[in-house]
PyMOL CGO cylinders between C-alpha atoms (Angstrom):
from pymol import cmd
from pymol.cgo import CYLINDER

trace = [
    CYLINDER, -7.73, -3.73, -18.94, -10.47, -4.22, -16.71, 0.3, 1, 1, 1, 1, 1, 1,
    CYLINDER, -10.47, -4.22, -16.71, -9.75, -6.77, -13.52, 0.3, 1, 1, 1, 1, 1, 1,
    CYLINDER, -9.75, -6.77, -13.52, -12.86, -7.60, -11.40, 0.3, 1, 1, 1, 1, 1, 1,
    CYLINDER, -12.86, -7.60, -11.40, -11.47, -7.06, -7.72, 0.3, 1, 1, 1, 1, 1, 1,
    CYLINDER, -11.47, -7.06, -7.72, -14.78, -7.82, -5.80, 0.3, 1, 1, 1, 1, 1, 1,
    CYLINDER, -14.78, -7.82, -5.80, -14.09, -10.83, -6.73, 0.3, 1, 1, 1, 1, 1, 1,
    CYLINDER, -14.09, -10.83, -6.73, -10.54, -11.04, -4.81, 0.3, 1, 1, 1, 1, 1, 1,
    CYLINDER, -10.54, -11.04, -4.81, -11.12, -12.67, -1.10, 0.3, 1, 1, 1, 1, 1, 1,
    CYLINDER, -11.12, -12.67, -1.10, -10.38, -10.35, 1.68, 0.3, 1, 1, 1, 1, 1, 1,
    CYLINDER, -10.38, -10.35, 1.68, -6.65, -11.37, 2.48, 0.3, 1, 1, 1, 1, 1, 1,
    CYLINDER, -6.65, -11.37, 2.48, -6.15, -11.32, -1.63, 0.3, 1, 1, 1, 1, 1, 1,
    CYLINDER, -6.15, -11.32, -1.63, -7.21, -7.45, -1.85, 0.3, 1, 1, 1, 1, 1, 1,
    CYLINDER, -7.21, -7.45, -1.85, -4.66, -6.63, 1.30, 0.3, 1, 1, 1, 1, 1, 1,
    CYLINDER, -4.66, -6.63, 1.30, -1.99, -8.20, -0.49, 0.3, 1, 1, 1, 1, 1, 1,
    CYLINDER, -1.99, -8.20, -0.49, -2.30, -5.83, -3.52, 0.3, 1, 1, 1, 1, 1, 1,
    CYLINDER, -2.30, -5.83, -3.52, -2.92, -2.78, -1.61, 0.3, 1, 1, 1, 1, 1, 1,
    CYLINDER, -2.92, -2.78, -1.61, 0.89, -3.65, 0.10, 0.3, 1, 1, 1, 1, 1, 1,
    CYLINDER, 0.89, -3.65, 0.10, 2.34, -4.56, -3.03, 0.3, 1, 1, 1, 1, 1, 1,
    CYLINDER, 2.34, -4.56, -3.03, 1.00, -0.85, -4.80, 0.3, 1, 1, 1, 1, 1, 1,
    CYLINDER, 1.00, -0.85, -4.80, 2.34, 0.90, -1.67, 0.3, 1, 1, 1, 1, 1, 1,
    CYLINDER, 2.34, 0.90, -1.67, 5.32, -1.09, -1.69, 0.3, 1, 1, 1, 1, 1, 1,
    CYLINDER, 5.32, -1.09, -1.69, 5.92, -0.33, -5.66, 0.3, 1, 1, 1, 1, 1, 1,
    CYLINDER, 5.92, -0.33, -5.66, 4.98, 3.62, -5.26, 0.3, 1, 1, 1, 1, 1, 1,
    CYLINDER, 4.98, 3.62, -5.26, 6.14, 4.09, -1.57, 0.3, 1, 1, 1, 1, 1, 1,
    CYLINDER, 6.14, 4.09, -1.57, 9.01, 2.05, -1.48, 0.3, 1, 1, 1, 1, 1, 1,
    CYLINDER, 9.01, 2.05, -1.48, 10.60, -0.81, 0.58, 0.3, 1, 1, 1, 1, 1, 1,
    CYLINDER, 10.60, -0.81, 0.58, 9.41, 1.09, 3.73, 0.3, 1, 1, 1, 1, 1, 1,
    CYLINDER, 9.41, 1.09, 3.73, 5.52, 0.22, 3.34, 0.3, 1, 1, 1, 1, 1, 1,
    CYLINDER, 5.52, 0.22, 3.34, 5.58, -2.67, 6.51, 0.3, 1, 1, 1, 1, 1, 1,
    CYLINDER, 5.58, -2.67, 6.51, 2.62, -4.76, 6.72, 0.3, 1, 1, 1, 1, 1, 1,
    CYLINDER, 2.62, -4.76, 6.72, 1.88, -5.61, 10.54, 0.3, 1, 1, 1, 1, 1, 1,
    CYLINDER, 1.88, -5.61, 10.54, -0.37, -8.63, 10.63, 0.3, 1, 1, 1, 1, 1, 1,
    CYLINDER, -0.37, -8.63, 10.63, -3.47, -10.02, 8.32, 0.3, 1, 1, 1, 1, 1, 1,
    CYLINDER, -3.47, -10.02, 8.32, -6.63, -7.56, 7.83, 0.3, 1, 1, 1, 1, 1, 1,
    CYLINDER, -6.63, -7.56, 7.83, -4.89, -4.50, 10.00, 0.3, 1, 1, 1, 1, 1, 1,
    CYLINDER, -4.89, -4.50, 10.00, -2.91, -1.51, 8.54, 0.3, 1, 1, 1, 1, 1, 1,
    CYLINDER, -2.91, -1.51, 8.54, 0.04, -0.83, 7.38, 0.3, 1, 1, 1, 1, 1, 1,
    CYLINDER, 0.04, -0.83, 7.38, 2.71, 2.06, 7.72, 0.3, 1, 1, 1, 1, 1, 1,
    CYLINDER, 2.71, 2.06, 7.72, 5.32, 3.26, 5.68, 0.3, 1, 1, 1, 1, 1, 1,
    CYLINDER, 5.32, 3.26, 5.68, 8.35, 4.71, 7.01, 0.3, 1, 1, 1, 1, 1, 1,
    CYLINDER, 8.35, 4.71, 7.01, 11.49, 6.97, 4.87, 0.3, 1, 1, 1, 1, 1, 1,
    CYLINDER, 11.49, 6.97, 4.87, 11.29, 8.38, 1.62, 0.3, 1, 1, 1, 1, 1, 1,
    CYLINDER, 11.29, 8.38, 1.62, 8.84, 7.46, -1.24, 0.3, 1, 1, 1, 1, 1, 1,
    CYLINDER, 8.84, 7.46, -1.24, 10.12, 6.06, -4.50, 0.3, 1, 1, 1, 1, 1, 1,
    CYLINDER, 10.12, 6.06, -4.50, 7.54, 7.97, -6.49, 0.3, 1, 1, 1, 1, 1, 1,
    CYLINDER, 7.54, 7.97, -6.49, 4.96, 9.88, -5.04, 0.3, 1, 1, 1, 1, 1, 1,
    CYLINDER, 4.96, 9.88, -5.04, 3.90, 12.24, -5.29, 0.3, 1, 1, 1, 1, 1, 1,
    CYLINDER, 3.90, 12.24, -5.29, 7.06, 12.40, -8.23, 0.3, 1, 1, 1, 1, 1, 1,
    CYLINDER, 7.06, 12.40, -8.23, 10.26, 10.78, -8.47, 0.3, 1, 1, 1, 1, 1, 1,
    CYLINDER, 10.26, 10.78, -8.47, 12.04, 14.62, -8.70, 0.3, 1, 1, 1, 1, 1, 1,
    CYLINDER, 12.04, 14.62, -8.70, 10.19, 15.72, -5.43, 0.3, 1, 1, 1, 1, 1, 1,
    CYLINDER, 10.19, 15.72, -5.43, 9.25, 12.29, -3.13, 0.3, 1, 1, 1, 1, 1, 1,
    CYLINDER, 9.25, 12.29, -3.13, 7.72, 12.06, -0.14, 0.3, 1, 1, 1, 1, 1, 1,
    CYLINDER, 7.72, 12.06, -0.14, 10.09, 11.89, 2.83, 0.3, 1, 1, 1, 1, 1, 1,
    CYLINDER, 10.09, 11.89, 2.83, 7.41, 10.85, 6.12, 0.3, 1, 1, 1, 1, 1, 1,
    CYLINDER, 7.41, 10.85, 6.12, 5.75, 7.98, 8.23, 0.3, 1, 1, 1, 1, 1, 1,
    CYLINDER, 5.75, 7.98, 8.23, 2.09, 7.58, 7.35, 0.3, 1, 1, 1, 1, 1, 1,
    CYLINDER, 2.09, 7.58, 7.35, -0.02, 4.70, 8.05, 0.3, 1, 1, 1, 1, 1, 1,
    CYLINDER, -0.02, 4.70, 8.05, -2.17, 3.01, 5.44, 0.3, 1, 1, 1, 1, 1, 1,
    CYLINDER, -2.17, 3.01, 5.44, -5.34, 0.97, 5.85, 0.3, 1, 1, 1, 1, 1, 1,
    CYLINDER, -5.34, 0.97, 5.85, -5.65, -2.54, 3.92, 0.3, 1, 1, 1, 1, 1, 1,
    CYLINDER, -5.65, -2.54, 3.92, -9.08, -2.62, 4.93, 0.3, 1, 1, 1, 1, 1, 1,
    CYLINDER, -9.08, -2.62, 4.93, -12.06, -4.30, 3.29, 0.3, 1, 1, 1, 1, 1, 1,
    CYLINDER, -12.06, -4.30, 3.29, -14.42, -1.57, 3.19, 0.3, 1, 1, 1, 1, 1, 1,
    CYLINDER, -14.42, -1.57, 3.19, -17.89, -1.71, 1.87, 0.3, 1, 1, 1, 1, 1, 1,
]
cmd.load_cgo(trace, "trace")
């Protein structure tokens, strides 16, 4: 399934990018404000695998970029 996200509106596109971090990261992905970044704090609910996850703060850009 093919979805066309150029044609998602800036503050659309930010909102998925949380929502995958949120769904592979965990309830520790914390978005700060609209169009800035985002940081995840604990342990990851699946990455990089369920058996071994991720246990550190990163920060992760929701950025528009073209």
């Amino acid at each position: 399934m093919n979805y066309p996200l150029e044609n998602l509106k800036d503050t659309e596109f930010e909102k998925l990018v949380a929502l995958i971090c949120e769904r592979i990261l965990g309830l520790g992905t914390i978005v700060f404000s609209k169009g800035k970044d985002a940081k995840f704090e604990g342990k990851a609910n699946k990455f990089p695998s369920e058996r071994e996850p991720w246990l550190r703060n990163t920060t992760i850009s929701l950025r528009v970029i073209l």
